[in-house]
C-alpha positions as CSV (number, residue, x, y, z in Angstrom):
1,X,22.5,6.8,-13.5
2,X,21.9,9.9,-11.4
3,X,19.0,10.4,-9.0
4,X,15.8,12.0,-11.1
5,X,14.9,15.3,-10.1
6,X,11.3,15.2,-9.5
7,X,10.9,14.5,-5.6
8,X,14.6,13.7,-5.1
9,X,14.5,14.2,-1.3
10,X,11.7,12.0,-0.9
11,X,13.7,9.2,-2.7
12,X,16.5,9.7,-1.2
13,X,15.0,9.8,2.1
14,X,12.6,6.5,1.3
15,X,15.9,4.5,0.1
16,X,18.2,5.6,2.9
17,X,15.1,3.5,5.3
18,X,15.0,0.6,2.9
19,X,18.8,0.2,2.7
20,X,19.2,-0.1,6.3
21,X,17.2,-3.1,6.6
22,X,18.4,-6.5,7.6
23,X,19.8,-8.5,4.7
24,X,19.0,-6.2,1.9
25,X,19.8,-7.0,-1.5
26,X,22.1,-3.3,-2.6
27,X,22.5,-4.4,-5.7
28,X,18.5,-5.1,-6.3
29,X,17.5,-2.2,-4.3
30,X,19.7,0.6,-6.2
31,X,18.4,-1.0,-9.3
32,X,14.6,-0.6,-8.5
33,X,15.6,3.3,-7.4
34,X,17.2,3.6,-10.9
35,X,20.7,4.6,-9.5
36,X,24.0,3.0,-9.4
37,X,25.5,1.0,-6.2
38,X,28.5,3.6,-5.8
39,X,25.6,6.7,-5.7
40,X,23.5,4.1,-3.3
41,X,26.7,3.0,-0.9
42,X,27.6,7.0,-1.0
43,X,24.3,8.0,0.6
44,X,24.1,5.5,2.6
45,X,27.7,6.2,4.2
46,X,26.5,9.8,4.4
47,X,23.9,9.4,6.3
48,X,25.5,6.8,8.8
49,X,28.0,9.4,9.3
50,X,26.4,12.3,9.5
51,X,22.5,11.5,10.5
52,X,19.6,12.4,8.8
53,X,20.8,16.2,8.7
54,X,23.0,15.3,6.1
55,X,19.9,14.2,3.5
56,X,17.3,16.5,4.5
57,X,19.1,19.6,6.2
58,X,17.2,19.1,9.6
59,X,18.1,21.8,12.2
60,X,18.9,21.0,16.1
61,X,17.3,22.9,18.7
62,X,18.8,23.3,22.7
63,X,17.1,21.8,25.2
64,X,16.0,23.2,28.8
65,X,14.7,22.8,32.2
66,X,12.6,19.9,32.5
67,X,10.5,21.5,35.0
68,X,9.5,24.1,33.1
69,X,8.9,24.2,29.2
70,X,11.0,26.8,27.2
71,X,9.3,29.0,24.8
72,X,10.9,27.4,22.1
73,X,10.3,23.8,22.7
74,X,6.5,25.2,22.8
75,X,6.9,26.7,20.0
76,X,8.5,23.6,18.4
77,X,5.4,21.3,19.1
78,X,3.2,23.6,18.1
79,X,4.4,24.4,15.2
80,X,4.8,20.8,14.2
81,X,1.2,20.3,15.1
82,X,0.4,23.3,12.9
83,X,2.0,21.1,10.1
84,X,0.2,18.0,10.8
85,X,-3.2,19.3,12.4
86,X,-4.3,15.0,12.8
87,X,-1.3,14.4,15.0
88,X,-1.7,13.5,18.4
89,X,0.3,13.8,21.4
90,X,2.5,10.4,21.1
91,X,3.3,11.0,17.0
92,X,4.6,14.7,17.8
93,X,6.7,13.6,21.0
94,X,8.1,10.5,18.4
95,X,8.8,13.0,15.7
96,X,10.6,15.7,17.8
97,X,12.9,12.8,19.4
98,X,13.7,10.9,16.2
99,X,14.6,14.8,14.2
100,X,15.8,16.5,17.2
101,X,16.9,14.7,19.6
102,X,17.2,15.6,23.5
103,X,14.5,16.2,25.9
104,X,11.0,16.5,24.8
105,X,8.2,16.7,26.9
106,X,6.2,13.9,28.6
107,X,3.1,12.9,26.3
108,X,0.9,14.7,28.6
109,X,2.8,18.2,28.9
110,X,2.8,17.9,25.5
111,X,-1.3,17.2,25.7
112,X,-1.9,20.1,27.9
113,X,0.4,22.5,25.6
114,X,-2.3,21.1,22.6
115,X,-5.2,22.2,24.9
116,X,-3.5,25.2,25.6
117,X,-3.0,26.9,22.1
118,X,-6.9,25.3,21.5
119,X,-5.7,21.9,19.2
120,X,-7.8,19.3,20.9
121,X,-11.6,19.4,20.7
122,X,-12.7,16.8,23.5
123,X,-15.5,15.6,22.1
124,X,-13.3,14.2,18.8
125,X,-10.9,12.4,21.2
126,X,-13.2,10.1,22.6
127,X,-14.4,9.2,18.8
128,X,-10.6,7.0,19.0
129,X,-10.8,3.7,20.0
130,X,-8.1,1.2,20.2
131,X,-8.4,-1.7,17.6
132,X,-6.9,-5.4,17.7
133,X,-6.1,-6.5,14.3
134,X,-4.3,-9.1,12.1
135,X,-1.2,-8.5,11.1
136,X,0.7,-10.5,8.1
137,X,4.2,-11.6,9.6
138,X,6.3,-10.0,6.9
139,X,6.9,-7.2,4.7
140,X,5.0,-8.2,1.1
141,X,3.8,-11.4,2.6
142,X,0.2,-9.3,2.2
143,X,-0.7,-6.2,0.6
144,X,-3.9,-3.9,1.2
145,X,-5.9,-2.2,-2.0
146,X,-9.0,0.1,-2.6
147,X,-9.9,3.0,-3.6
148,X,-11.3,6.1,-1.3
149,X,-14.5,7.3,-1.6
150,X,-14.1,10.1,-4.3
151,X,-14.0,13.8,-4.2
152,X,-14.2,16.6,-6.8
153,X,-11.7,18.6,-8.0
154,X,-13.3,20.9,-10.1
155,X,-15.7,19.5,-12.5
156,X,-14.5,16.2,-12.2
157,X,-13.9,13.3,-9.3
158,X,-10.7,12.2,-7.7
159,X,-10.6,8.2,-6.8
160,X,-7.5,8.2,-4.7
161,X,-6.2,4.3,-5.0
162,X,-4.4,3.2,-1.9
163,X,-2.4,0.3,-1.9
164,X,-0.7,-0.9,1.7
165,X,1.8,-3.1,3.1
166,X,-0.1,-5.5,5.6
167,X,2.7,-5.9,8.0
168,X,5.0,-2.5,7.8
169,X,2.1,-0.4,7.2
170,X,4.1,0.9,4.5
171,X,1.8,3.2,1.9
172,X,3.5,1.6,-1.3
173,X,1.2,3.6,-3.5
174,X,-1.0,6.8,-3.7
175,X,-2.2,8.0,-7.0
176,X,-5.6,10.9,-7.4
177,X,-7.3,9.0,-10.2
178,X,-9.9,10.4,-12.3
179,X,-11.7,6.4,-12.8
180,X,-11.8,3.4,-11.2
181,X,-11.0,0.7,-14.3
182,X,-8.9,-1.9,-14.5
183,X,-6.5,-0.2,-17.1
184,X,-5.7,2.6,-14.5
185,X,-5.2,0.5,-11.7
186,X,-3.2,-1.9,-13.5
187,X,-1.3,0.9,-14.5
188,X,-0.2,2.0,-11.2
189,X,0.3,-1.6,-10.0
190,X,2.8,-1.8,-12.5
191,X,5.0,1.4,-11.4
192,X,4.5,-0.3,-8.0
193,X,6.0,-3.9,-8.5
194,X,8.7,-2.2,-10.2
195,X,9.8,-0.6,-7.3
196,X,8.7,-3.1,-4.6
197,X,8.6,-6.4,-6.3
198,X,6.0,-8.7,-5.9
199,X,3.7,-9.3,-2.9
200,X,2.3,-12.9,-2.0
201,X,-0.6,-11.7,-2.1
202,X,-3.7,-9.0,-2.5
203,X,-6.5,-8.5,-0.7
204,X,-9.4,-5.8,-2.3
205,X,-13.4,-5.4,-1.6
206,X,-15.7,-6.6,-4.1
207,X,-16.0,-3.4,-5.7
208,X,-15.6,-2.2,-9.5
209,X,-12.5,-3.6,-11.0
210,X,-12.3,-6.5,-7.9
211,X,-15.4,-7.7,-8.0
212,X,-17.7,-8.0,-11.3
213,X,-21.4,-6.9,-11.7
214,X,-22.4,-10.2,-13.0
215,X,-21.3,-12.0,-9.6
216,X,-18.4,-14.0,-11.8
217,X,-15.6,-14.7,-9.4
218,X,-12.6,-13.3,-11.9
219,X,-12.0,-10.0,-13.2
220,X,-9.3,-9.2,-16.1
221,X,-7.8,-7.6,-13.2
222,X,-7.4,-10.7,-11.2
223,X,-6.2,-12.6,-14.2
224,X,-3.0,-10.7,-14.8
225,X,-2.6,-11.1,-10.9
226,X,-2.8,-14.6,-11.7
227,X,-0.3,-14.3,-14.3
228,X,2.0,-12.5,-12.1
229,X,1.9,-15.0,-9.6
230,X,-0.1,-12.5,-6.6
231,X,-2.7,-14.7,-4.9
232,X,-6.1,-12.2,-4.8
233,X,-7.8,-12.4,-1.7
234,X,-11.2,-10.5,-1.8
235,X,-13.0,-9.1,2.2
236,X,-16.1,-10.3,3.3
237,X,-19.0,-8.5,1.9
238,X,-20.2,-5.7,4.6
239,X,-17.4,-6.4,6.9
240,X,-14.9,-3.5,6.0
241,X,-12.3,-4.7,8.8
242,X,-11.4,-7.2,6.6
243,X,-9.4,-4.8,5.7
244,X,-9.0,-2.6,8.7
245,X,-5.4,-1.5,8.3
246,X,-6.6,0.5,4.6
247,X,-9.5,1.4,6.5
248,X,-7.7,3.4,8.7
249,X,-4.9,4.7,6.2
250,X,-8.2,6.0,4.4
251,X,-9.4,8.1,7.7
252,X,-5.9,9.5,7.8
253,X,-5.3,10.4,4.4
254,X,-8.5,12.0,4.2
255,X,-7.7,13.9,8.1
256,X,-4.1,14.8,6.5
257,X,-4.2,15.0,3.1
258,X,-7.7,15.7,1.8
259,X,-10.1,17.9,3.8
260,X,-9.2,21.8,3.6
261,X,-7.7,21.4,0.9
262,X,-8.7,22.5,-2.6
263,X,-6.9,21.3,-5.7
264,X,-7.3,22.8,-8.8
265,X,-6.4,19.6,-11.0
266,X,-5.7,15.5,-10.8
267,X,-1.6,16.9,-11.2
268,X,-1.9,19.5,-8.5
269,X,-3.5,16.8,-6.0
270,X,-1.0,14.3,-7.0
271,X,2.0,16.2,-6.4
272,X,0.3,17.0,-2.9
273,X,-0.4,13.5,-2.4
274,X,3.5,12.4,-2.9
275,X,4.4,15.4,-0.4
276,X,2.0,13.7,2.4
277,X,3.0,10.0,1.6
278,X,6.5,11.2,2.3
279,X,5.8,12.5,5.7
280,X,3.0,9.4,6.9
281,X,5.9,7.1,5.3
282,X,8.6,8.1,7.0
283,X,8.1,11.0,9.1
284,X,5.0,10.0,11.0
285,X,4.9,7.9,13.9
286,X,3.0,5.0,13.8
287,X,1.5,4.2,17.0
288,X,1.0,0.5,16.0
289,X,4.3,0.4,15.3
290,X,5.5,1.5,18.6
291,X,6.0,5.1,17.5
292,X,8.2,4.2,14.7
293,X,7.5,4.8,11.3
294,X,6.3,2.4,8.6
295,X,9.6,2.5,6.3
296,X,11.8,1.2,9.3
297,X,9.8,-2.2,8.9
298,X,9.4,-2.6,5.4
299,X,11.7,-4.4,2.9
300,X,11.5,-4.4,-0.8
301,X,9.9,-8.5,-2.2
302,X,12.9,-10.1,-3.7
303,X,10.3,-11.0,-6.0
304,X,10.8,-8.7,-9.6
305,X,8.4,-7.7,-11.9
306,X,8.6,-9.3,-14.9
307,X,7.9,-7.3,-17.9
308,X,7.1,-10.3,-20.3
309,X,4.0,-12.4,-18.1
310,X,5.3,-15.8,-18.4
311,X,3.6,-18.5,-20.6
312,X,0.8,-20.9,-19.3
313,X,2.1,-24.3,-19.3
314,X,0.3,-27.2,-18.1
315,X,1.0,-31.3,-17.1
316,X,1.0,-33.9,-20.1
317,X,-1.9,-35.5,-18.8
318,X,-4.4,-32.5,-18.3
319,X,-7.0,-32.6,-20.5
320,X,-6.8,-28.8,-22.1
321,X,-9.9,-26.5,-23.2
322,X,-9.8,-22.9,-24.6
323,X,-12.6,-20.9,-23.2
324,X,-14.5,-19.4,-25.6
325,X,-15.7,-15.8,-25.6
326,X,-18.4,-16.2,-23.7
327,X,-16.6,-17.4,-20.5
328,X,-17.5,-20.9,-21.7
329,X,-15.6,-24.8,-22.2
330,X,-16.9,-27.7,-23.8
331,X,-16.4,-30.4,-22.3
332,X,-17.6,-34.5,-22.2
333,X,-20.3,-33.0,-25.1
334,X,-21.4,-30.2,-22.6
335,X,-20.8,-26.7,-21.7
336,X,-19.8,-25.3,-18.7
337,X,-19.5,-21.5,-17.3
338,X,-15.7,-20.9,-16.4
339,X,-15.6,-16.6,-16.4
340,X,-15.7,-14.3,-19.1
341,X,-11.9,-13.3,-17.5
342,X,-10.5,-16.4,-19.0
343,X,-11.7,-16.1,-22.0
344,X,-8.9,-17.0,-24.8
345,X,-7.1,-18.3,-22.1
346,X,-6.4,-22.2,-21.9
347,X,-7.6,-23.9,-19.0
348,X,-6.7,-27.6,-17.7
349,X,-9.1,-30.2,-16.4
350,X,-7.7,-32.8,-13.5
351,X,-10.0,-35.2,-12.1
352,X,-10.6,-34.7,-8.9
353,X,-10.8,-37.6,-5.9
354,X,-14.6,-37.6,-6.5
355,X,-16.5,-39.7,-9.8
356,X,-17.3,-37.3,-12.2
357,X,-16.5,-34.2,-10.6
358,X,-13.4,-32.5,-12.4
359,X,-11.4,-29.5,-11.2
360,X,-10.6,-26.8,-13.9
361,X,-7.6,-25.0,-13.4
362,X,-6.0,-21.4,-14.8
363,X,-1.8,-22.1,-14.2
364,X,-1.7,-23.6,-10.7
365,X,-4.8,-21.9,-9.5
366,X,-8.2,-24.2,-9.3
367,X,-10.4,-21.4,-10.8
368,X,-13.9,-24.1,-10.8
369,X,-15.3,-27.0,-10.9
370,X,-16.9,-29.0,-13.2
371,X,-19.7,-32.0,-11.9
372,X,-20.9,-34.1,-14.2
373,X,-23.8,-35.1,-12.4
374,X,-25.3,-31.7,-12.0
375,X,-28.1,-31.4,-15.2
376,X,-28.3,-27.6,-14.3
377,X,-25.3,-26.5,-16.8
């Protein structure tokens, strides 16, 4: 199947990173980007012999006197800065090396040539602070979710949905929403594991669709997650560095992406949107990443999406209940509260090491508990 046109580049360029990784799977990989092995292995080849000029047409500049910078390695940085006016010093020296190759500048040269042409406000860089943050030890082993705060476009809002790999930093999804509801997000998560696979897990906020307004625990959301497999983590409440890394992919997005910008529709600030992920994906040095970019440490989950969600099954000797449509089981001649996001779903009951306290359970997830002893259901 040949490469589909709409941003072919981009794909290209995205699968060329991903197919250079350690212990890939071709086969799996040239499946999720909808082309055959011969077209992947062709690429591939091409860009190992002839560098990334052969898949994006990037021109070489000469190099000069160290002691001195030429006009046109000026004119190189600055124009580069011109294209990415939130880049600082490091992520332009990074860029120029990995597309250019050669001398560049020392970081500072390169600072005083921002000052210079009037890039740098002062009082903004000391607003930057360096961070120490968890990081997941492998690609998919945790994904990042939320949406941005939204914006108009016209008469109505965008709610950009970010979704982040944990340990790469990889942006495996940006979409200019007009809502925030579990059909839409679902929808998008569903484009995304068909590409990516599978994470281990999620973390979101508790926010509308993570979190419920009737402080139940599961949302129809999580439930399919469930289904999937996808653990669903959820941050602290009013600790948003819980989830630092989409945080911070949030301040550059909007620094990038966002503000000066005026888009006319939800299309015409999506297409934009798949122009920037391009570039922070594989263009952009990642300082946390030692200057290299997020797509040289991500690998696709060997994890697939399955199209069918597989059937709940449960052990012999659980006891089984059907919740009923108001989030409630019967059980022992009582009712208990399970979650309105079960309901219609079976649910099993194990004893647990305790008298008369059960543990209910949706697939191999304990979802509540049940105590007899507790008058207050």
């Amino acid at each position: 199947m040949p490469w589909k046109e709409v941003n072919l580049m981009s794909l290209r360029s995205e699968f060329i990173y991903l197919a250079s990784q350690e212990d890939v799977c071709m086969l799996s990989l040239c499946r999720r980007y909808d082309i055959s092995t011969k077209t992947g292995y062709k690429w591939l080849h091409r860009y190992q012999s002839e560098g990334p000029e052969a898949l994006m047409n990037l021109s070489r500049r000469p190099h000069s006197s160290p002691n001195q910078t030429p006009p046109e390695i000026e004119e190189a940085i600055v124009r580069l800065r011109q294209n990415h006016p939130a880049w600082g010093a490091r992520k332009l020296r990074k860029r120029l090396e990995t597309t250019k190759g050669g001398y560049w500048p020392s970081v500072s040269t390169i600072t005083s040539i921002l000052h210079r042409h009037g890039f740098i406000n002062p009082s903004e860089s000391l607003k930057h602070k360096a961070w120490q943050r968890f990081e997941a030890s492998s690609s998919n082993d945790l994904w990042q979710m939320d949406f941005k705060g939204h914006f108009p476009i016209g008469t109505e809002p965008c709610h950009p949905l970010t979704i982040l790999d944990d340990h790469s930093r990889f942006n495996l999804g940006l979409y200019a929403c007009a809502n925030q509801t579990r059909d839409t997000v679902q929808g998008h998560l569903s484009v995304v594991f068909r590409r990516y696979g599978l994470p281990v897990c999620i973390i979101t906020d508790n926010g509308s669709p993570w979190g419920t307004l009737d402080c139940e625990s599961y949302t129809g959301l999580n439930v399919w997650l469930m289904r999937l497999g996808v653990i669903v983590s959820h941050s602290r409440p009013r600790h948003p560095q819980t989830m630092g890394k989409d945080e911070r992919f949030h301040r550059t997005l909007k620094a990038e992406a966002i503000t000066g910008h005026r888009f006319q529709t939800l299309m015409d600030c999506q297409k934009h949107f798949d122009q920037w992920r391009t570039i922070y994906n594989l263009e952009r040095p990642h300082e946390a990443l030692g200057g290299n970019v997020p797509a040289s440490r991500y690998q696709i989950s060997q994890r697939t999406f399955p199209e069918s969600l597989p059937a709940i099954e449960y052990e012999s000797s659980d006891q089984i209940r059907k919740v009923q449509i108001n989030g409630e089981i019967y059980f022992r001649n009582r009712v208990f509260k399970i979650g309105k996001a079960f309901r219609s779903f079976p649910v099993a009951i194990r004893p647990s090491k305790t008298d008369d306290i059960f543990d209910v359970f949706f697939m191999h997830y304990k979802i509540s508990e049940i105590d007899l002893n507790d008058n207050t259901n």
